[in-house]
N, C-alpha and C positions, 0 to 999 in steps of 0.2 A: 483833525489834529490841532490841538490846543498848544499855540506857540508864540500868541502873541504878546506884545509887551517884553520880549526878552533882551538879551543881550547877548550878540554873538561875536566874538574874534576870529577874521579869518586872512590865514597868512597868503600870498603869495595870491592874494585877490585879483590882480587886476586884469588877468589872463585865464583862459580857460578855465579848467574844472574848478578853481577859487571863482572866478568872474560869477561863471554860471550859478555857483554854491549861492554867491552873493545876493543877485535878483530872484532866486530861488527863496530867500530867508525872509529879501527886505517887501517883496513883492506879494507874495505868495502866504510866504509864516507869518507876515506883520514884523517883524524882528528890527529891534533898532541892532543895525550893521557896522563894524567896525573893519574896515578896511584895510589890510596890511600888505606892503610888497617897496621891494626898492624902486620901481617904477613910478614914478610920483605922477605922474603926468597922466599913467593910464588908470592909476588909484584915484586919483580927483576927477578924471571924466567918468567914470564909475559912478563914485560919490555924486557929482552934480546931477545925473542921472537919474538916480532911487532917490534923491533929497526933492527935485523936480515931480516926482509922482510921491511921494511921501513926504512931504517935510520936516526938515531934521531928524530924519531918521537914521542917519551914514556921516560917520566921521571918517577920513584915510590918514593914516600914517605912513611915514617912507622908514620902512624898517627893513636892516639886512639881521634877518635872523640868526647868521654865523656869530652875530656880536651878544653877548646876554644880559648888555646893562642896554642895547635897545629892547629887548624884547622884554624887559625886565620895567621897563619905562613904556612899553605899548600896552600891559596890562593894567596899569596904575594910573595911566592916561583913560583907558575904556572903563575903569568903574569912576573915576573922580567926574568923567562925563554924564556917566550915564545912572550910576549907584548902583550898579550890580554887574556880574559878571555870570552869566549862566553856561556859556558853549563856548568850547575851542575848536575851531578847525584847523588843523598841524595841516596846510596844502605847500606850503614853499618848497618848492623843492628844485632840484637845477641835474643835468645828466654831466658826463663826462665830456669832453670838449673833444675827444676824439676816441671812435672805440678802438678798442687794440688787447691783443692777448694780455696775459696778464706781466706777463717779462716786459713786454714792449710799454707798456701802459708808465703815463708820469706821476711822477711824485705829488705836484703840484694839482693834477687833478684830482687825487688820491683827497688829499688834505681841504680841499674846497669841495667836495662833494660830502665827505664824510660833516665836513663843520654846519653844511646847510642841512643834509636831508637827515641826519642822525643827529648832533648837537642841539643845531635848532628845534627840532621836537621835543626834544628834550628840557630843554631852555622853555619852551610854551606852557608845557606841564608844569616844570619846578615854581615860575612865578605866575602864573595862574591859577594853580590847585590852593593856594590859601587864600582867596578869596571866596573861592567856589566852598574850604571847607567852614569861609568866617559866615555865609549866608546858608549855609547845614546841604546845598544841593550844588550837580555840575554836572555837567556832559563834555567827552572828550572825542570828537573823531579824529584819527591821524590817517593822512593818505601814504600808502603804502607803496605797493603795487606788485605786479605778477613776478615781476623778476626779485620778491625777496621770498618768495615760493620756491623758484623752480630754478633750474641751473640760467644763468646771463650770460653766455662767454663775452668775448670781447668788453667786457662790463663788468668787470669785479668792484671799483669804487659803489659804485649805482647798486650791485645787488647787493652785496655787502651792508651798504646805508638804508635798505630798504627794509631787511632780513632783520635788523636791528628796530626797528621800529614796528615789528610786530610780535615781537618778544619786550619791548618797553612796554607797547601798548599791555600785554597779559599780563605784566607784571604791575603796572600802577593799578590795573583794574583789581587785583587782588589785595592793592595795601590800601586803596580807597573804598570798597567797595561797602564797606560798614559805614561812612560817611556820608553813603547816598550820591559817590561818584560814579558816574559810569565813563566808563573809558572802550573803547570800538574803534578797530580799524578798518576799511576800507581797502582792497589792491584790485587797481584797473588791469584790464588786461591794454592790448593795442588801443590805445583815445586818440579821436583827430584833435590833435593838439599842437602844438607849434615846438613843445617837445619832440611831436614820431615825426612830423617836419625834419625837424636838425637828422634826428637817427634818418631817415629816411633821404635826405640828401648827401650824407656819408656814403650808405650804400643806396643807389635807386632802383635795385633789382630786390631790395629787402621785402617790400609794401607789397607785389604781388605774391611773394613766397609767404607772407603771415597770413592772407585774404588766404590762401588752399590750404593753409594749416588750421584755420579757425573754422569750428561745424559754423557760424551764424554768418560765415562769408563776407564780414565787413570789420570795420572800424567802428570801438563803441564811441557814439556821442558823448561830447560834453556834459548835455542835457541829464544823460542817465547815469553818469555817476553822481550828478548833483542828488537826484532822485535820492539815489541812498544814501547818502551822507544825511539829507534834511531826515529822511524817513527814522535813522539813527539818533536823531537829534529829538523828536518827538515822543510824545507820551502813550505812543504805539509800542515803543520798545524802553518800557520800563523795565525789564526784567533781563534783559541784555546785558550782559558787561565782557568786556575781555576778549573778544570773537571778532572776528578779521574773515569778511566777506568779500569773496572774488568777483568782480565783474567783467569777463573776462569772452563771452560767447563761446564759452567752451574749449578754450584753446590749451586749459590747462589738462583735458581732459586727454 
């Protein structure tokens, strides 16, 4: 896969399936990496990292993608750096702070999940696609996930926000896609992540009840969603646009 030299933005870097996306791009694809996430601390041990076995390869920014004149200034910051802008990875994202029917559910979570997991994608597209369409090419992955497929209870904010981003994603893939943009989504099903952590310390009976509902009997790796997101990002899947891959071990099934 022919990827190096690039230039990739990726949100909500510093943790899981952004992390891994990360050293997957800057290690592996050759990819000069641009690091994004409010965690500053875990964005720069990151960066020191890939810069350490790469040099200057990885910039990090501390961007809360709910805001659009940050994300609007982390695009503009990755090409004044780097002079190009090729790949967006949409990974930011945050769950509900407690799950609850939908009556019981608050306002306040309502409004802070919808601003990161749906605004924020949205905001990555708006001011990164005119770079992508000023240099005639772009690739877009946004992570999605299984609950904007299939019914969430206790999780309207989260599915709602997720369900949106895979109807954004089909929809910029068809106004860019004479442009030479490609736009793809990505929904994880269960990932060991420090997301099904929080979900799974809510409920602690959850994590064996999803293992007997899933045919693959586990939790998908970090590692394997990264797999797809790079694979979508490569000149493997040039013919791709608009399509929203489950990775899920069959649980949708």
């Amino acid at each position: 896969m022919e990827t190096s030299n690039r230039v990739c933005v990726i949100t909500g870097a510093a943790h899981g399936i952004g992390a891994a996306t990360a050293r997957l791009m800057s290690l592996h694809g050759m990819m000069n990496v641009v690091l994004s996430d409010r965690d500053k601390e875990g964005a720069d041990s990151l960066m020191n990292h890939l810069n350490t076995i790469r040099p200057k390869s990885s910039i990090a920014f501390t961007t809360d993608v709910s805001d659009s004149k940050q994300v609007s200034q982390l695009m503009k910051a990755a090409f004044d750096r780097f002079g190009r802008l090729d790949i967006l990875i949409n990974n930011a994202g945050i769950s509900q702070s407690k799950v609850a029917k939908t009556a019981d559910s608050s306002l306040e979570d309502w409004d802070k999940v919808i601003a990161v997991n749906q605004s924020g994608v949205y905001y990555g597209m708006k001011y990164a696609i005119p770079y992508m369409l000023e240099q005639g090419h772009g690739t877009v992955v946004n992570v999605a996930s299984l609950a904007g497929l299939v019914a969430a209870p206790n999780n309207v904010a989260y599915a709602a926000s997720k369900a949106a981003v895979i109807n954004m994603t089909k929809t910029v893939a068809l106004e860019y896609g004479k442009k030479n943009i490609r736009v793809n989504a990505v929904c994880p099903g269960y990932t060991d992540t420090n997301h099904f952590d929080q979900l799974h310390e809510s409920k602690p009976e959850l994590k064996e009840r999803l293992l007997r509902a899933t045919p693959m009997k586990r939790l998908a790796k970090v590692d394997e969603i990264a797999d797809t997101i790079y694979w979508l990002c490569s000149d493997q899947t040039t013919f791709i646009t608009g399509q929203t891959l489950t990775i899920d071990g069959g649980i949708s099934l």
